[in-house]
C-alpha positions, 0 to 999 in steps of 0.5 A: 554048405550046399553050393547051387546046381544045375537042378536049382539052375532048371528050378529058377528057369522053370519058375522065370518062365512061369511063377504060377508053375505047381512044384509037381510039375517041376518035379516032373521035369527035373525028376525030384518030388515035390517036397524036394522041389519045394525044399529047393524053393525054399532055400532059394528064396532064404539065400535071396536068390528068389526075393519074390513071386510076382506079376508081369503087367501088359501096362499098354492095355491099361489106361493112364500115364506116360510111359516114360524112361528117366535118368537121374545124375545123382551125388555118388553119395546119394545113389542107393538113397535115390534108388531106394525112394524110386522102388518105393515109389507109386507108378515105378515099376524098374529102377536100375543103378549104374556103375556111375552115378546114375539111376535110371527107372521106368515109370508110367506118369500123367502127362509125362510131368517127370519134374512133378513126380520127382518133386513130390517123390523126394524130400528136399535133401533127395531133390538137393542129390539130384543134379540132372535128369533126362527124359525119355517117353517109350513107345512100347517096353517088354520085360523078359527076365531070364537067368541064362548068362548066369554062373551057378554061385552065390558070392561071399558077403565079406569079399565077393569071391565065389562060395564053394562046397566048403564056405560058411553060413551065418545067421545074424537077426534072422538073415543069413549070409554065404562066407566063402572061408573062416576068415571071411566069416570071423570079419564079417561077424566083427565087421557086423557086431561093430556096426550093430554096436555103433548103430 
């Protein structure tokens, strides 16, 4: 298996500074062809390291809403649940889960009625999960993704350890999973077939 390199590396910060950027202009920047450069891509993006290509919105020049940040206390049980209702959510444009229950996401919302929006947004299960929320209106807030302060490595999908030149590849229904060693990949393919099994 072929590990991430600096060329990658150079691919993402090309890309993060512009997602419009031809693949022959990064070719000529870091000196492969564009089908190579393509091929890197392409790769990147069935590793989930590229999920998507999007738009950077100056929401100040657009009317409507309240910029507001709102942090929610949830049930440690709930937090993904919660988290993944908010990325769904029409208005919601950065949810952030912390290393205790909490979630955090930035939103633009008519009149700052946060209460409103989270009542119409959750069932009454996902309302129940919710203990406390605190908000917070922004007078301004810039989006700079970068990836430096990263390490080149993608992690095994069994025991989060770094993948290497000698890891694993599975691909179960269409998705494929980095292994760091054999024994990792034959847990995870019995983890993975008693799940599928009880689901």
């Amino acid at each position: 298996m072929r590990t991430l390199d600096e060329t990658d590396f150079e691919i993402l910060r090309l890309l993060t500074e512009d997602a419009r950027r031809s693949y022959r202009e990064i070719a000529e920047v870091v000196d492969l062809s564009s089908p190579s450069v393509s091929d890197r891509v392409s790769r990147l993006q069935e590793m989930g390291i590229i999920r998507r290509f999007t738009l950077d919105l100056d929401r100040s020049k657009l009317r409507g809403g309240v910029p507001v940040l709102v942090e929610l206390s949830v049930r440690p049980d709930a937090v993904e649940e919660i988290s993944d209702t908010l990325a769904l959510a029409d208005g919601v444009e950065h949810v952030f889960m912390g290393s205790d229950p909490r979630v955090f996401f930035q939103s633009r919302l008519q009149k700052a009625d946060v209460r409103t929006f989270l009542t119409k947004t959750f069932d009454s299960e996902e309302w129940g999960a919710i203990t406390d929320y605190e908000v917070a209106v922004l007078t301004s807030a810039d989006w700079t993704p970068q990836i430096s302060g990263t390490d080149l490595a993608v992690t095994c999908a069994q025991c989060g350890n770094d993948v290497n030149d000698e890891g694993e590849t599975l691909r179960l229904d269409g998705r494929l999973y980095y292994l760091c060693c054999p024994s990792c990949l034959e847990q995870f393919e019995s983890r993975y077939d008693q799940f599928s099994a009880n689901a």
